[in-house]
N, C-alpha and C positions, 0 to 999 in steps of 0.2 A: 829273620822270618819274612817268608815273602806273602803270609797271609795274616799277618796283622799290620796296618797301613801306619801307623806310629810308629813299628823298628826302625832302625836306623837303618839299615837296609833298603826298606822299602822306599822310606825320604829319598833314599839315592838314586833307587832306581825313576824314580817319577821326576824327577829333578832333569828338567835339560838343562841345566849347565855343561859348557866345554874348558871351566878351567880347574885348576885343583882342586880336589874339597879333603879336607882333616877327615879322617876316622878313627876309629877309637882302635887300643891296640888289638884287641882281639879279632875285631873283624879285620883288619889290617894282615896279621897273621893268618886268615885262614884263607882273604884272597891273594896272598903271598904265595902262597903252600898251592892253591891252586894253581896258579899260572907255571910252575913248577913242572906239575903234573901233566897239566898241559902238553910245557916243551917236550919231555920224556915220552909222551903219549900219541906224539906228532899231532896235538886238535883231537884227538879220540875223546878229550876230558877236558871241556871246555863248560866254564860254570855262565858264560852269556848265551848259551840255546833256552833260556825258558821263553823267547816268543816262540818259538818253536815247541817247546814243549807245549805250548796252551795254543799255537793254532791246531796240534793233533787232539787236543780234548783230555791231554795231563794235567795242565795245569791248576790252580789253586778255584780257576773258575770254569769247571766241567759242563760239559756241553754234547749233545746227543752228536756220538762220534761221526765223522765222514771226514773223503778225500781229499783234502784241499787239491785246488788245481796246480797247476806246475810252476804259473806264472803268479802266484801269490806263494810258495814257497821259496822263490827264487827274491821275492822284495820281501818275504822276511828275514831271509839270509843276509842279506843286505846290511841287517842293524844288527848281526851278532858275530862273533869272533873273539880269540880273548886277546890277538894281537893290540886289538884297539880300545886293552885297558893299560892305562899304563901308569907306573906305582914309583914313590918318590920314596925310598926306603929310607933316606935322615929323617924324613919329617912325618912319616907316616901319614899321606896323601894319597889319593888316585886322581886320576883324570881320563874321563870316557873322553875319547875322542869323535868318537861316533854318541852325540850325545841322547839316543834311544836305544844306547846301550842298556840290557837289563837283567842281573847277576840275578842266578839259584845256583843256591848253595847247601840246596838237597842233599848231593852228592857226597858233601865234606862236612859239614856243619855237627852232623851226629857225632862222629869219627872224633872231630874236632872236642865236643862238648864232656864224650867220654875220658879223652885225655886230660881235660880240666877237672873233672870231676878226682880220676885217681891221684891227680897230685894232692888236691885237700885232702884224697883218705891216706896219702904218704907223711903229709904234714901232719896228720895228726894220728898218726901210728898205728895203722892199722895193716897187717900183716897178709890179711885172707880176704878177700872180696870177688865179687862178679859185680862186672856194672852193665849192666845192656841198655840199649836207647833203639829201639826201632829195628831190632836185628843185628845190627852192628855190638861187638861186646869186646870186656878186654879182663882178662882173668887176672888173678897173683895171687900166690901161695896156694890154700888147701881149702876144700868145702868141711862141711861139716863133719864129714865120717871121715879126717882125715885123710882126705885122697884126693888124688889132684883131678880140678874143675872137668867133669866130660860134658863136651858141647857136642853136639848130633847134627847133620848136614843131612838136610830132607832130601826125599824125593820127590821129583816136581812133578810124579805121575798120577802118586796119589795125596792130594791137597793135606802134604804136612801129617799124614796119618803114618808113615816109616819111616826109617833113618837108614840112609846112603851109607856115611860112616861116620863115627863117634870121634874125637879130636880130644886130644890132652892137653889142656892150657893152662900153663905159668908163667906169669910175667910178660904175655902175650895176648894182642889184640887180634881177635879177628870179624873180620868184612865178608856180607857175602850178596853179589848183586844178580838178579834172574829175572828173565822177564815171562817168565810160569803164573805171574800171577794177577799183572796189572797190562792186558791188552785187550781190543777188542777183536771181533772177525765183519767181514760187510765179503761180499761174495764168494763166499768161503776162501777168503784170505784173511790169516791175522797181523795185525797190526801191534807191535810189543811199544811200550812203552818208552823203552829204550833210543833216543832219537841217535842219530849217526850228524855230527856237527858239520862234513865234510856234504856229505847228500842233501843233507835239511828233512830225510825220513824216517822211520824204525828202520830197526836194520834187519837184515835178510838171511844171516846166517845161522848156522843149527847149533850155537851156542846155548844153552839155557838158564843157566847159571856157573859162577863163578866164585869160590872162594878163596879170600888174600889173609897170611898172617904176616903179624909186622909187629915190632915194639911199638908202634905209635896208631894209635887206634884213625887220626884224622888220614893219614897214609893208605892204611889198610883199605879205608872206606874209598877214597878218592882215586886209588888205583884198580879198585872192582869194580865200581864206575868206567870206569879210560878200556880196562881190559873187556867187561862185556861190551864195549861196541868195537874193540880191536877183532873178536873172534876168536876161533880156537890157535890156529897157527900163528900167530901175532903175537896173544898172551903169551904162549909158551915160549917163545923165540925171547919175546920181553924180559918177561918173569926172570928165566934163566940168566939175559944180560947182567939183571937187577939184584939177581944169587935173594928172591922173593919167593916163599912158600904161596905155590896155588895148587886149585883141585877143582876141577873142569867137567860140568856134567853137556854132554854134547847130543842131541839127537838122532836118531837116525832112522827113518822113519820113525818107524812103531817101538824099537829102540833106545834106552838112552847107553850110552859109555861112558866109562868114570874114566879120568886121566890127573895126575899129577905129576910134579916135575919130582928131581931127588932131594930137592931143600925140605918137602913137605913131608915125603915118606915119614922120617922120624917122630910124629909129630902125632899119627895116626895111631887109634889104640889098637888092641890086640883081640 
């Protein structure tokens, strides 16, 4: 948690040190998984932009939004990258090297929490369940009326009041990341929430949401992350490498377009 000042987490990030420090294994695992996502994402999915996320007015401590200037985004870049975390896999360490390095793990952490979660309900036999955490969910077996989990992918036109299309989940996690709902406007330009790690800005293109299925709900999350700031042509290009079920809502003007790859078709109800 990066807003409670006791996580372990947050010790970390407030800590200048620049030599190793222990963590425990799960956070261990989920900035492992990140960096991962990372590489695969070229920087797209980087869990050290939260100065950037809180100089746009995301962060944990919200702030009546405006443009930072160009040369205070450029030295906050400065202190983020995930090259300059770097993780001692025998011993389960990190070391910021850049030591105002400062992890959110927004991105993965949910993702993360859900897959712990169904291991306890595997270990202790449970057959059927939904677990959701913040949008992010991960289905197995049957709902109540005997029929397999339907989940519904909104439209971002009318706030969550229709559904796009309805999804059949077993034994499947899925992520879905948009920036429809968390940005502001200042000269009739919006600003999404969504920071670009590569720019140090929101990003600019007509993607608007993005949904990933995967066996592993921390995956799913952390690559709808990476993909919404990839864009439309990137994700799919990706996705496709990655043989990764998405489903791409994109704008166009007034507009939206549905797109998915052939891994997801199946996946879609009738």
């Amino acid at each position: 948690s990066n807003y409670i000042k006791e996580s372990e987490l947050s010790i970390i990030n407030l800590s200048k040190k620049s030599d190793w420090q222990s963590v425990s294994d799960d956070l261990f695992t989920v900035i492992n998984h990140a960096k991962k996502i990372s590489v695969i994402t070229e920087g797209a999915f980087d869990i050290t932009i939260g100065p950037l996320v809180n100089l746009w007015g995301f962060g944990p401590n919200k702030f009546d939004n405006k443009i930072p200037a160009p040369d205070i985004i450029k030295s906050v870049k400065e202190n983020t990258g995930f090259q300059k975390l770097l993780l001692d896999k025998s011993h389960k360490r990190i070391l910021k090297s850049n030591p105002n390095l400062y992890m959110d793990l927004s991105g993965i952490a949910k993702g993360f929490s859900i897959d712990k979660i169904a291991l306890y309900l595997d270990k202790k036999g449970f057959e059927n369940y939904l677990i959701e955490i913040g949008g992010e969910l991960l289905a197995k077996g049957e709902n109540a009326d005997k029929k397999a989990w339907q989940i519904g992918i909104e439209n971002p036109n009318n706030n969550g009041d229709t559904i796009e299309h309805t999804i059949q989940l077993n034994n499947m996690a899925m992520a879905t990341s948009g920036d429809y709902k968390n940005y502001f406007e200042k000269d009739s330009i919006r600003y999404s929430h969504v920071i670009d790690p590569v720019t140090g800005k929101p990003i600019k293109h007509k993607l608007v949401s993005v949904t990933v299925l995967d066996y592993s709900a921390m995956n799913a999350d952390a690559l709808a992350t990476g993909f919404m700031v990839l864009g439309p042509e990137k994700t799919l290009s990706l996705a496709d490498r990655l043989k990764i079920p998405v489903y791409l809502i994109i704008k166009n003007n007034d507009n939206f377009e549905k797109k998915y790859n052939d891994y997801f078709a199946p996946f879609l109800s009738n």
